[in-house]
N, C-alpha and C positions, 0 to 999 in steps of 0.2 A: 504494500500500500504506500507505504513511503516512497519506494519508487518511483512512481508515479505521478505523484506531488511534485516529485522533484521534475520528471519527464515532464510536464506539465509547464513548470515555472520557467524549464528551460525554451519550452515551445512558446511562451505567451515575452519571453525575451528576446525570441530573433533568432534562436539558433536554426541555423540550416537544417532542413528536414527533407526527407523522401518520402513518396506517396506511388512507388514504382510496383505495381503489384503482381506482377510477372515476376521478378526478382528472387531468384535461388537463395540468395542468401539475405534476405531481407528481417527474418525472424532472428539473424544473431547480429543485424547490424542496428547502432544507436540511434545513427539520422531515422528510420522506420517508426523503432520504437517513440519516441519523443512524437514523429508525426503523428501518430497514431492518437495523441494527447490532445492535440490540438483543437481550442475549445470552439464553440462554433461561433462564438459572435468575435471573430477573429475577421478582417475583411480580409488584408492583406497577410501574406509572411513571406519568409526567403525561403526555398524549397529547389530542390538538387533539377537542373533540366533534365527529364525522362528520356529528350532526344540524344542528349550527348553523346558521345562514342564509349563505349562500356559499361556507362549506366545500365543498369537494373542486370549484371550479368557476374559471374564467380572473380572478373577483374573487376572490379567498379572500381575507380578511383575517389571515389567520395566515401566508402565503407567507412566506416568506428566501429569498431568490436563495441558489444552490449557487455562487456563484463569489466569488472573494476582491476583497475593494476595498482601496482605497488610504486608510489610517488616518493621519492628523496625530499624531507623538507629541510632544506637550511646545509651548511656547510662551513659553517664558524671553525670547526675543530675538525677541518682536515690535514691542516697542514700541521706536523706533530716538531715536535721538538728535535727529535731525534735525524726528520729528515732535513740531506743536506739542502745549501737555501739554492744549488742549481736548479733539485727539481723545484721547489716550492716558484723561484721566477718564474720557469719555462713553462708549469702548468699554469700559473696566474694569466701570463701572459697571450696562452694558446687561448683560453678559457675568454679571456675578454676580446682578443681580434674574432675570436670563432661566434659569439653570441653581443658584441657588443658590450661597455661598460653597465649598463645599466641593467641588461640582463643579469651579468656577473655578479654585479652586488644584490641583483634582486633571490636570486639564486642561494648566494651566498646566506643571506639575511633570512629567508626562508618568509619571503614577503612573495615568492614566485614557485610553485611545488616542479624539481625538477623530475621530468616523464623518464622510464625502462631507458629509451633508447640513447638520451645523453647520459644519465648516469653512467650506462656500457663507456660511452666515449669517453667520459671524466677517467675511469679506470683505465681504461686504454692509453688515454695521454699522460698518466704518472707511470705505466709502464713502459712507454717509449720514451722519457725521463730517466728512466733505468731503479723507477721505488719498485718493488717485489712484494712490499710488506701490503696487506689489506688494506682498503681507502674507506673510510667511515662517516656517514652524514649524520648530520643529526639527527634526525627520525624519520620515521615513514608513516603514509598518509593513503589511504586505499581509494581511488576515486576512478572514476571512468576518463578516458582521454575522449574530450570534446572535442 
């Protein structure tokens, strides 16, 4: 039921939705789900073009998985004591040309929840750094990727 509320609140703010009813994988994707919420005294929304090329098909380029992932929040106490300050520069440094300064601090400060797939990267850029030891964020945050 919460759910829903939430798909709802997300539909009645604008998020992108699909209404592709043909669509194989429509029951595991979130634009669906949310559209499906969609209250009726709504006139207008944004909604995925059904003509596009891959829409409504096992490629769709607009898909969201409907299940929740594992979000990094904050990143205060990554850089440890022990590591030397190469890597701690070269990661700072990768960190902010690659997402921008504002990103970086927003990341950092856990004012922006970082998604699976940068984290991977975050880990990846202290190992081409040459740290080996475990990279650790401040906590985790379960949410769907909108």
């Amino acid at each position: 039921m919460k759910e829903l509320v939430l798909f709802k609140e997300k539909a009645i703010k604008g998020y992108t939705v699909c209404t592709s009813e043909q669509c194989p994988i429509k029951d595991k994707c979130l634009r669906w789900k949310v559209g499906q919420q969609m209250p009726d005294n709504i006139r207008f929304y944004s909604c995925v073009n059904p003509h596009y090329q891959d829409v409504g098909t096992k490629q769709c380029p607009s898909f969201r998985k409907s299940e929740k992932v594992k979000f990094a929040k904050g990143m205060t106490n990554i850089f440890t004591d022990d590591m030397p300050q190469r890597v701690v520069t070269y990661v700072r440094q990768y960190l902010i040309s690659a997402y921008c300064r504002t990103y970086y601090f927003e990341y950092r400060n856990g004012q922006r929840l970082i998604p699976p797939a940068i984290q991977k990267e975050i880990r990846t850029v202290f190992r081409d750094a040459g740290w080996n030891e475990e990279v650790f964020f401040d906590g985790y945050v379960e949410d769907y990727e909108w």
